[in-house]
Each structure stands twice: as structure tokens, then as C-alpha cells.
N, C-alpha and C positions, 0 to 999 in steps of 0.2 A: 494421427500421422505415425509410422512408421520409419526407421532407420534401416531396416534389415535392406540387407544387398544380395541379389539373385546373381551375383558375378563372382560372389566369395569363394564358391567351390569351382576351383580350373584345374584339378587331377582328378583323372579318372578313378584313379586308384582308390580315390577317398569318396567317392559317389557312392550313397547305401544303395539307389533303385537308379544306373548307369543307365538302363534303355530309355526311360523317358528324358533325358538329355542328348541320345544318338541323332547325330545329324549325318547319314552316308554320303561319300563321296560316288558324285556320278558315275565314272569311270570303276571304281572298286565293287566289285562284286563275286559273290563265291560257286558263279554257276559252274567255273569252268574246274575240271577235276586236276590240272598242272599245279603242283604246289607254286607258292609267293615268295617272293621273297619282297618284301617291302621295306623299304627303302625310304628313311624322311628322320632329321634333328627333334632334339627332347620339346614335346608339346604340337607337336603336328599331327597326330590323331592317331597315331601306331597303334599304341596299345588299347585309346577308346574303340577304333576298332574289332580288336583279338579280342577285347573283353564282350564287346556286344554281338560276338557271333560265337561266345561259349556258352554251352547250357546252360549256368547259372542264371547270365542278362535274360538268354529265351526264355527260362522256367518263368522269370520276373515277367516277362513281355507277354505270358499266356497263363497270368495267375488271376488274370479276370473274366475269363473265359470260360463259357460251359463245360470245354473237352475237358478231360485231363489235360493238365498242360504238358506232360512228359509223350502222350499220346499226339498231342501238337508238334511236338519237337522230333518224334521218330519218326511222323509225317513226311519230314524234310528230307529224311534220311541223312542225315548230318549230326555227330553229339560233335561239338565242338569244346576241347580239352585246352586250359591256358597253362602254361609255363610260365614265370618267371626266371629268372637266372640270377643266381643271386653271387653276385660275384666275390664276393671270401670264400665262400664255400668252395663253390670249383675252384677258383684258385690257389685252394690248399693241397687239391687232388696232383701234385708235383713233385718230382722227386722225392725230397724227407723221409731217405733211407728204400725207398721202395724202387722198383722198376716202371719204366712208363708200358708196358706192357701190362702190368699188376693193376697201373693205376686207371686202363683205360677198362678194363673188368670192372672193378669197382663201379666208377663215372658210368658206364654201362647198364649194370644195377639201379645205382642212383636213380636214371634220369629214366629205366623204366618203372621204378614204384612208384614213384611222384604222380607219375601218369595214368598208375592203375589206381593207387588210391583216390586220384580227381573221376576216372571213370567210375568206381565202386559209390562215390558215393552221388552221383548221377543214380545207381544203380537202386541206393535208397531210395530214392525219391519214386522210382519207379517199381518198389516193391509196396512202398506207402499208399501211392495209388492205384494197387495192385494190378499192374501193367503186370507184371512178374510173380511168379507162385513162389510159395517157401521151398519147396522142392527145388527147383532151379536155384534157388539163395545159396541154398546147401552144396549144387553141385559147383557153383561158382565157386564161392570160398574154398574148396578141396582143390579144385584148379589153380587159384593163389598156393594154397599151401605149397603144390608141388614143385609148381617153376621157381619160389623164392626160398621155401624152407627143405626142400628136397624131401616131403610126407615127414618128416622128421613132428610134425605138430597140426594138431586136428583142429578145423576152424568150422563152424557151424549157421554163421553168420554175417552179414555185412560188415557188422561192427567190430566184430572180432577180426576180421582184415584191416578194418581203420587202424584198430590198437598195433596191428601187429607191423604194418608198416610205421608209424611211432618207433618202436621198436628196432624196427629196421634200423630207419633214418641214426638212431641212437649209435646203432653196431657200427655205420658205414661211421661216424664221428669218432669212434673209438680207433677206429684205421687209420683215420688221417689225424688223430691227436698223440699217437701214438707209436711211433716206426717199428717199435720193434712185436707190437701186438701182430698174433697170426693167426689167431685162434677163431676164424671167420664163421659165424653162426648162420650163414645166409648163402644160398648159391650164387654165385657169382656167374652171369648172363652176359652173351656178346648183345654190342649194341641194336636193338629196337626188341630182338627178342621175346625178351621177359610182356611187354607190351603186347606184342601179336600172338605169341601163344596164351594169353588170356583172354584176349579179345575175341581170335578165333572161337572160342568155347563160344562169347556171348553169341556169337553169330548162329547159333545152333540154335536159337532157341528164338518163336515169336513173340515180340515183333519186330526183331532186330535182326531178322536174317537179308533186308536188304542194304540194312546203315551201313556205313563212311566214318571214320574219326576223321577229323581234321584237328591234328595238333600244330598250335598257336605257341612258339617260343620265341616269348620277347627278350630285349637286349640281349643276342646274340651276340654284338660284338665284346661283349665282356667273356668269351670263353677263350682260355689259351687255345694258341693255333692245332694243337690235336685234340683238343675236342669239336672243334669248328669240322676238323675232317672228319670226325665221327655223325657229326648233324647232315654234313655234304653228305655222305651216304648213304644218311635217313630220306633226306630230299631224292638222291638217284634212283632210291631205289621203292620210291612211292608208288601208290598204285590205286587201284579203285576204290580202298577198302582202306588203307591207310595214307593219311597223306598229311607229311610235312609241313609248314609253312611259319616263316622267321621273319621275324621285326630287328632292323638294327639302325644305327644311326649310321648318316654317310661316310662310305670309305670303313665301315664296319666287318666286311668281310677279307680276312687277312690270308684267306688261301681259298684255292677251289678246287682244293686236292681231296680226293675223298679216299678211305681206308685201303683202296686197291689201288695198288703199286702203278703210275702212270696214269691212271685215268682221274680226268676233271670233270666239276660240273662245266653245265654247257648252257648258256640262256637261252632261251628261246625251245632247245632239245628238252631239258631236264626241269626247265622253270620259269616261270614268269616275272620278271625285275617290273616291281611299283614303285616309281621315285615321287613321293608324297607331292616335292617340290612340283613337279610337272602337272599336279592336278589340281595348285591350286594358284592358276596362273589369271590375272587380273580379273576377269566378270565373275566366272566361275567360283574364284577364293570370295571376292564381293557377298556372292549370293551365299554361299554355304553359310559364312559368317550371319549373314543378315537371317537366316533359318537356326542359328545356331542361339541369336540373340532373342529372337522369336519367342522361342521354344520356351526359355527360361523367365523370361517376360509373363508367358501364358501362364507356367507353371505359380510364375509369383505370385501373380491375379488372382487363379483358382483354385492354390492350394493355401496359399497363408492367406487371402481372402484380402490381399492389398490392391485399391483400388486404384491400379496403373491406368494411364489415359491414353498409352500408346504401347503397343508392344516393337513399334518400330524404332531400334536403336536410333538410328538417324536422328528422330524428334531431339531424341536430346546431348548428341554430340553434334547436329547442323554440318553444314558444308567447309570447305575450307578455303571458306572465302578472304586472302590477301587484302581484300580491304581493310575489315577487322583489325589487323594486326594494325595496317597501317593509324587507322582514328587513335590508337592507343601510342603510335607515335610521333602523332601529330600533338598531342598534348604534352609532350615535353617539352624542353629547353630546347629553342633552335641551337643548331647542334652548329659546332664552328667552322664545318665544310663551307659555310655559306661565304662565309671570309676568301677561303682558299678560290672558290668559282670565283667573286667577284677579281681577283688577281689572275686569276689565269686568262679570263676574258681580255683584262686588260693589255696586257703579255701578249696573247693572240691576235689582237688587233681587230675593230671591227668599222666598219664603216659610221656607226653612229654605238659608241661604244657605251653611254649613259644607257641608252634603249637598250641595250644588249641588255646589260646590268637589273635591270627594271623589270625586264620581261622573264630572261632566263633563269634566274636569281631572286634578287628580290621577291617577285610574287610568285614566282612559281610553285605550286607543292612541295611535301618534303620527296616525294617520290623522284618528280622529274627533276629536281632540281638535283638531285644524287646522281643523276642519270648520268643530266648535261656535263658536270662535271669528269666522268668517268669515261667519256665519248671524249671530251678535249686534251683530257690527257694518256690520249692513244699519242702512238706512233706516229709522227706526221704521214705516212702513209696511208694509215686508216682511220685520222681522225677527222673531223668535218671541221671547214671553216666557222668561225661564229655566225657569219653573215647566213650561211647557208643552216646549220643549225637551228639560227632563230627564222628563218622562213619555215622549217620542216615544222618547227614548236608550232607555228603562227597557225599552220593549214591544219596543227591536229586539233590546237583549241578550240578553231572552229569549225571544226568538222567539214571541212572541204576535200571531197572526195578529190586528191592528186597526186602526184608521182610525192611530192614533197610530205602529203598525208601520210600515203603509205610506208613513205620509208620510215618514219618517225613511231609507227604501228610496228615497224617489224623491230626496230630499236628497242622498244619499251617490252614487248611482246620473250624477245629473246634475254632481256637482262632484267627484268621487274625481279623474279624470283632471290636471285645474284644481291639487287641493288639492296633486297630487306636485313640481310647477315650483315652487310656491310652499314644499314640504319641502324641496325639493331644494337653493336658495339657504338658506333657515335653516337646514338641516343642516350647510352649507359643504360639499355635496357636487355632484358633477356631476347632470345630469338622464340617466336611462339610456336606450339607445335597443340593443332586444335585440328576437329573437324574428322567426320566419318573417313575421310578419305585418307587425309594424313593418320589415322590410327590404324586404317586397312598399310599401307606403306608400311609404318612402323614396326610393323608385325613379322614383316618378313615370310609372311606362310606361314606363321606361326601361331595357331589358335591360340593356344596356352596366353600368346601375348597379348594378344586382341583383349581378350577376358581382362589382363590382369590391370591392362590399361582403365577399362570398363571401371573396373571393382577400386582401382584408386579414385579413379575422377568422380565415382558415386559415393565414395566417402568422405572427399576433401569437398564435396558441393552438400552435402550433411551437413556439415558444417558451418557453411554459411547458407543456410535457411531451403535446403532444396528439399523439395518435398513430392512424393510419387501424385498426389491428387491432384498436383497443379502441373497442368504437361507444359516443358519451356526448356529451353533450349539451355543448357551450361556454357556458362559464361568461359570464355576461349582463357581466361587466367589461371580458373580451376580447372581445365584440363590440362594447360601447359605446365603446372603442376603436379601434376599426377603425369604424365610425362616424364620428367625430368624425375618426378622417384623411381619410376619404374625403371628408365633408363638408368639410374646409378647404383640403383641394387642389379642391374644385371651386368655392368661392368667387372662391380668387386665382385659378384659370386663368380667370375672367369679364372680368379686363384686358387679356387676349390677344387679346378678338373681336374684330380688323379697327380699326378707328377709333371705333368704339362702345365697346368697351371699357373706358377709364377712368369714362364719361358712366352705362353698367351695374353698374360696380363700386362707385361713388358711392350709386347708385341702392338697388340693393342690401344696400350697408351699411347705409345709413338706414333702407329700410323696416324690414330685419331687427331693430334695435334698439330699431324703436319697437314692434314685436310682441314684442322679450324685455323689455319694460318691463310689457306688458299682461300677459305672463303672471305676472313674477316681481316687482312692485310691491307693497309692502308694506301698500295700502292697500285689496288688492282684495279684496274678498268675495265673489267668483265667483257673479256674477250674471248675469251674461256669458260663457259656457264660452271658454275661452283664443283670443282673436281676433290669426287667422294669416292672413287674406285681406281683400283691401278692391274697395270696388263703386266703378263711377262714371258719370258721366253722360255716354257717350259724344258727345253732340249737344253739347256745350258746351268740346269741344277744339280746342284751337289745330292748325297742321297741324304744327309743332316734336313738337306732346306725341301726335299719333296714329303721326308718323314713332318718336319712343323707343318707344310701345307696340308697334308694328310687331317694330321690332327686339329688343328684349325677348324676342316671342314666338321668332320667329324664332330664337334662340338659347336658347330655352327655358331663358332666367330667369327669366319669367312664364309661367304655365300660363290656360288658359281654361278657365271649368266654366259651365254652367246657373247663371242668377242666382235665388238663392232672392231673390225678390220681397218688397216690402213690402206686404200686404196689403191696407194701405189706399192704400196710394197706388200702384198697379201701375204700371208705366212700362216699356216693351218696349224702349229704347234702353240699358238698363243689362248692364253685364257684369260679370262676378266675375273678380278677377284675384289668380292665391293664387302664392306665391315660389316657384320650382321645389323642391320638400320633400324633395330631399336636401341642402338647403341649411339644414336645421332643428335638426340636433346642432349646424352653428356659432351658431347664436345660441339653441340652448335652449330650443325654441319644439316648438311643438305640430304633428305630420305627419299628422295627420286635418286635415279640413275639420269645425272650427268655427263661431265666431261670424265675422262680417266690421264693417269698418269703412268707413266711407265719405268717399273721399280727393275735393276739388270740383279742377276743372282749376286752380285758383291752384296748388294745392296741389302739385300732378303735374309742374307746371310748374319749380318751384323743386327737387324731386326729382330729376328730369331733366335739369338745366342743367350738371350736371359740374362744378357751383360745392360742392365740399363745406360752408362756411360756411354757404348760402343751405339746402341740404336739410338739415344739420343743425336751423337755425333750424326750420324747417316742422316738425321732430320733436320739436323744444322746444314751440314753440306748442301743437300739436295732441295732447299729450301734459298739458300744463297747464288745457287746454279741460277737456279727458277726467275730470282728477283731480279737476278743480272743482266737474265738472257731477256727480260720482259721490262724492263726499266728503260727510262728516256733517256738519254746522255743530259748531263748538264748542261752542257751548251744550248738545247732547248728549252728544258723547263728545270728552273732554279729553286732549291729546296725554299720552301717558305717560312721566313722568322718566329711568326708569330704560332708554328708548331712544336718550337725550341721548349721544353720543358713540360709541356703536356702529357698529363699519366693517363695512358691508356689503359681502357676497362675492357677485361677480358671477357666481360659475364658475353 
């Protein structure tokens, strides 16, 4: 028996052989020569992409192969070049005594040797398998020399360019550690430059005189907004032979200004927008995942030689069947709602009021009987007589196909979901979150989360006795466990964004509390299915509260979806803004899209402010609004005694 977990590694970054884990998205592909801009939050597949469509992943992806693998890859006519961006660096490239003029020569430099060294040592590879003569090695290398050291130093070799950008790298350090250093050992090159006049050389020479670079620069949004203009007119000014293309997170690009004075990128003219999000929308996101889990399954089997019995996830996270939940709480303590039904029956009055009691109550499940209770204490406008209630109960228990069956189908149908949050707190139990489907929800689009979900529930079911040779399904405790960790290390790591981060974490909290109030309130009568998203009136923000929405997205603690409209009042400036729903075991809340609620910019405003106090307050208020406006008068239904002193449990 084995422990080891095939779900442990979820960054790209740290994958030694990245291509035998690439699962493509259907839509993403690199036929077309328009550079990308790609567009998708941290773990949604950005950079496993850029990385598996750069020579490194290919040379991996054709090192089992007869050809030369570099011979494979020049086939393509494509070397694909990654960037990273590493953001202290560029953002040291900033005033500190210099001019921004100064500094965008430098950054210029920069970010062409970075590019030539990844291409140079492509180039090894392909002198090793002597795709390329030493004659050309040499004449390359005198070509680096000239564009970065202006012939000032003789280079002979691949390697001798390795070192000497090292080198580089060291001088441009000594510039930005230094203000008043002048003494610059290196030409300094306008932006893409130093890049294409090297490149061009290679193109001289077979079998590279019909390739493409396609450079790959991920987190773009980490570059101050003039280097962003500097990359905007690497993308404008792309072309068959070189071609741009950026990875950023959403709300990532902070201008579309590129180096010439007035003119912008243009989508559609200059570039192609991929929003991660849009590709991986319900079957589609399903299936990728279910390939993604596959993959790793297989590899487990045939490389560590662990005798897995199913490579289909599913087998053993199972459906997300609300039954489940409920057997586990049917074995608690009848919970003391049964008290409150039996009084409110009575209060409501029924023609044979013992039967009522008997029927709707007394034996009812915990399910329906949560129901009935929530159905009676509606509104006398919309809530059912008991008499006619327990006819609808009578035709569903017996399954009499009638008007009274049906309605009692679409009752149960539209609140079963609602009625478990609210089991879940009076049972004093947690809310469960199990099942392929609910960890597809949880994810948000989000690979990275999918895995991580995976990689906790496989090691807290280690624990209690799970084992890869025996195929069976994890028990729905140990993954709402592994849930609930995962969802509360990704809460606290929201303090960690950058200087946004206490301002999101605040944010965060709050809203999260005022949607575990809507679900788990003891006053609700789910007439409202469990409101986890709130709308707002874009035109009416401050530019404080559009900069938090901004960055929210951007860090995807907000998610964006299609605003279900108000019918009668339509309004095309409104947007849906639902909490990132892995974020939904920490406060016990609902990871479907529900009901929403509608937050006005006061509101957003004081959420926002990184004032805990003040967003508290807003969740006070606007939770007292809620209960006022949705409460019975007394005069109807009279608070009940036997609720006086009872501690409610928050789990």
C-alpha cells in the first residue's frame, strides 16, 4: 500500500517534465499568428500553458522520439520563448535619481537579453544535435556581441553569451542599486530591438529561415503602467516573425497606450482577448478536469507502478448526493424546530389539528418537516393553510400523481437545498460540501483548486485507512474536511495580496457573514433560495470603490457572471458580483449561484474602506433592513418561549 498522492504537485512552475501533465483547452490554440492576450486568476492554466508551448516543454515532449527533438520543434516553425516578470525587479526600474526616459532604455535592454539568452540556449540544444554548425555558433555570438556590447568583447560561443548576459543582468543591477552609477558597460537598445536584430541573423541561416518566435510574458500585470506601454507596442507592432503574447490576471491591463503618442491597442485589430473564465464554463470546465485528473491517475499507475483501480476521479469523490448529508443528520438529536412546527400548527388552526401534528411533524422526516415549518411561517399571503398543506404532504407520500402532488414537488424541489444550511446549524452540525460536482463549483474555474481540494481529501482519507488498491468512494466527512481546509487557508492567504490585502480580507469577511446570516437565520422561510451574490449599480461608484472592485477581480475574490436582470426595471449598467466559491465551506454558504442581493455604492463603500468597524456596521444595518422587511408582524406569529435562552451554533 502506498500513501503517495498524484495531486500533490498543482504549479506549473514546480513540474520537472510539465508536458506530460498538459491538458489544452479546446478553444486555446496557436494556429493563428494575432498575438494573445490571455486573460484568467492565479491557477487557471496561464502559465501551464506558456510553459507547454515553450521549447523547453516541446524539447521534453519529443525527447522520446527518433528525430532530433529541436528538428521536431523547427518543424512547427515556432521556438516559443517564456518570460516571467518578476516583479521587484521592474519595479525598481523607477525614478531613484534617474529619468523615466533613462529608465525605459535600460527595461528595454532588460527585457531583450532575457529573451536572447532563452533563445541562445534553445540554440545549444540545437548545436548539440548538430542542427547548427560551429561556424554559425561563432557568427551568432559576434552578433550578441555587437547589439549588447557594441564589439567592445569577442565571444566565440554559445556559452560565452550565457556568461555574458549574467553579466549583463549584474550591470543593469548595479543601475538600479545605485543612482548615481553612470558608468554603463552595455548598449542600451529601444524596446524589442536588441531581440529582432539577433534574431534576424538567426533567420539567415537553415533551418530557421522559416520560424516564428512566439514570446510568452507572464504576469504582465505586475509591470508599472510604462512598461505595460512598452509591451503594448511589442504586441502592435508584431508580425509574422515575431510575435508577442501576455498572460495576466483580470482587470490586469492598466493602459492600452502603447509608446506613440495617441495611439492604442485595439482588440480584435492588434490582438486576440482569451478570458480563461469563458472556456471553462460548465461541461467543458467538467471534462477538462476529468482529463486533467486522468492524466495524473495514469501517470501514477505507470510510473510509480501504484496499483490504482480507477483513473476516474469521480470513483472516488462520488456524486453529490443531498441524501448523504441528510442520513448523517438524521442521526442526531431531534433538533428543537419540531417543538416550534408543533405550536405554529396549532396557532394556525386546522380542521383536525392532532392529525396535522402526527402527520406533518411528528413523523415526518427531518427534511420535510423543516420544510413545513418554513412554508407556515410565510407571510399569510404566501403561506399555505395547514389543511391544504397536509393534503399536498398526503398526495406526495403517496405518490399520487395531482395538482396537490405537484405542488408539494415544486416546494420541496425549489427549498430542499436552502432547508440543509438551515438543518445543518440546528442539528449543530457542520454544512457538508462532498461530491465531483460540488468540488467542480468550488473551484471556481479554478484548476489549481480542483487539485488542491483532490490532494487534501487524498490525504485526510490516508488517514483513515484509504488505500489506492481498494477502488471506493471517500466518505463525504473526509472530503468536507478537506474542504473546509482548503477553503480557510485560502480565506487567510487574501491578506497577503500586495497592499490590498487587509482592505480584501476585511471585505471578505463581511460580505461572507452577511450571506451566512441569509442562509442560516432562524427567521428564514426560504422564499429567497440561499443569497450568495450581490448586484450593483455600476454608474453610481465612487472611483475608491471601482479601484477595490478592480482589484477584488483581479485577485479573484470576486468573480463576474451575466447579471440576471430585473424584469421590470432592466438596466444594462448592472453587474453580478458572487465571492470566489471556494471560499463557501469557510462561512457555510451556498457554491451554486442563487438568489442575489443588491449592495448601493454607500454600501460598497464602507465594505471597502479596510475600516472593520464601519463594514461591520453596513452588515448590521443591512441585515436588520432584510429581517424587518421579511418578518411577520406579531400580531400573527408570536415569538415562541421555549426559544428564550438557547445558544445558537454557528458551525
Amino acid at each position: 500500500m502506498t500513501n503517495k498522492n498524484p495531486f500533490s504537485n498543482n504549479r506549473a512552475e514546480y513540474m520537472e517534465d510539465i508536458w506530460k501533465f498538459y491538458v489544452p483547452f479546446n478553444d486555446l490554440n496557436m494556429d493563428n499568428a494575432k498575438p494573445l492576450v490571455i486573460e484568467g486568476g492565479r491557477g487557471t492554466g496561464k502559465t501551464m500553458f506558456f510553459l507547454c508551448n515553450s521549447w523547453r516543454a516541446m524539447l521534453s515532449k519529443y525527447s522520446d522520439t527518433e528525430t532530433s527533438p529541436v528538428r521536431r520543434i523547427v518543424e512547427k516553425n515556432n521556438i516559443g520563448l517564456y518570460y516571467k516578470v518578476d516583479p521587484s525587479f521592474v519595479a525598481s526600474m523607477n525614478e531613484n535619481g534617474r529619468e523615466i526616459a533613462e529608465w525605459k532604455t535600460v527595461f528595454s535592454t532588460y527585457l531583450s537579453v532575457v529573451l536572447v539568452k532563452e533563445l541562445v540556449e534553445f540554440l545549444i540544444q540545437a548545436r548539440d544535435e548538430q542542427v547548427i554548425s560551429r561556424a554559425i555558433e561563432l557568427k551568432l555570438s559576434m552578433k550578441y556581441a555587437s547589439i549588447f556590447r557594441g564589439n567592445s568583447r569577442t565571444f566565440v560561443s554559445f556559452e560565452d553569451v550565457v556568461s555574458d548576459v549574467e553579466m549583463l543582468l549584474n550591470d543593469i543591477e548595479d543601475v538600479i542599486n545605485n543612482p548615481d552609477f553612470s558608468d554603463f558597460k552595455f548598449r542600451k537598445t529601444n524596446i524589442g530591438n536588441g531581440l529582432s536584430g539577433f534574431f534576424s541573423e538567426v533567420c539567415k541561416y537553415e533551418p530557421f529561415t522559416r520560424v516564428a518566435l512566439r514570446i510568452y510574458i507572464d504576469e504582465y500585470e505586475s509591470l508599472i503602467e510604462w512598461q505595460q506601454r512598452m509591451i503594448n507596442s511589442l504586441i502592435k507592432k508584431s508580425d509574422n516573425r515575431i510575435i508577442y503574447n501576455i498572460g495576466m490576471k483580470p482587470m490586469g491591463m492598466k493602459t492600452y497606450a502603447t509608446l506613440a503618442a495617441e495611439e492604442q491597442l485595439q482588440e480584435t485589430h492588434d490582438y486576440k482577448r482569451i478570458k480563461l473564465d469563458d472556456l471553462v464554463l460548465a461541461d467543458e470546465y467538467k471534462q477538462m478536469v476529468l482529463r486533467i485528473c486522468q492524466k495524473r491517475l495514469e501517470i501514477f499507475r505507470d510510473e510509480e507502478g501504484v496499483n490504482v483501480q480507477s483513473v476516474d476521479i469521480r470513483t472516488y469523490l462520488g456524486d453529490s448526493d443531498i441524501s448523504k448529508e441528510l442520513e448523517l443528520l438524521e442521526k442526531k438529536e431531534k433538533p428543537r424546530f419540531y417543538l416550534q412546527l408543533r405550536d405554529v400548527i396549532t396557532k394556525r388552526g386546522a380542521t383536525d389539528v392532532q392529525l396535522a401534528q402526527s402527520v406533518l411533524c411528528d413523523s415526518a422526516p427531518l427534511l420535510n418537516a423543516r420544510l413545513h415549518l418554513a412554508l407556515l411561517m410565510r407571510n399569510t399571503k404566501y403561506a399555505p393553510s395547514v389543511d391544504y398543506l397536509l393534503e399536498c404532504y398526503q398526495a406526495w407520500v403517496k405518490q399520487e400523481k395531482n395538482a396537490n402532488y405537484d405542488k408539494y414537488k415544486e416546494w420541496l424541489h425549489t427549498t430542499q437545498n436552502g432547508l440543509v444550511f438551515l438543518l445543518a446549524k440546528e442539528c449543530h452540525s457542520k454544512k457538508q460540501y462532498y461530491g465531483f460536482d460540488t468540488f467542480i463549483s468550488l473551484s471556481s474555474g479554478t484548476i489549481r483548486y480542483f487539485l488542491e481540494l483532490c490532494e487534501q481529501t487524498i490525504n485526510i482519507a490516508f488517514r483513515g485507512g484509504f488505500s489506492w488498491e481498494n477502488e471506493s468512494t471517500i466518505n463525504i466527512e473526509t472530503q468536507t474536511r478537506a474542504a473546509y481546509l482548503v477553503s480557510t487557508k485560502k480565506v487567510m492567504e487574501i491578506e497577503s495580496y500586495a497592499e490590498d490585502g487587509r482592505r480584501l480580507r476585511i471585505f471578505t469577511q463581511c460580505l461572507g457573514e452577511l450571506f451566512q446570516d441569509l442562509h442560516k437565520n432562524e427567521k428564514n422561510t426560504l422564499s429567497e433560495p440561499e443569497p450568495n451574490h450581490f448586484s450593483t449599480d455600476s454608474l453610481t461608484h465612487s472611483s475608491v470603490v471601482n479601484k477595490s472592485i478592480s482589484d477584488a477581480i483581479q485577485w479573484s475574490v470576486l468573480l463576474t457572471s451575466p447579471s440576471t436582470k430585473d424584469k421590470a426595471n432592466i438596466k444594462t449598467n448592472i453587474t453580478d458580483y458572487h465571492l470566489n466559491k471556494i471560499y463557501a465551506p469557510y462561512f457555510g454558504i451556498s457554491c451554486l449561484k442563487k438568489r442575489k442581493i443588491e449592495l448601493n455604492a454607500g454600501e460598497l463603500e464602507e465594505l471597502f474602506s479596510g475600516d472593520m468597524i464601519k463594514a461591520q456596521g453596513v452588515v448590521k444595518k443591512f441585515l436588520k433592513k432584510y429581517w424587518d422587511k421579511n418578518e411577520k408582524s406579531k400580531s400573527e406569529y408570536e415569538q415562541f418561549s421555549w426559544l428564550e435562552g438557547c445558544v445558537i451554533d454557528e458551525s
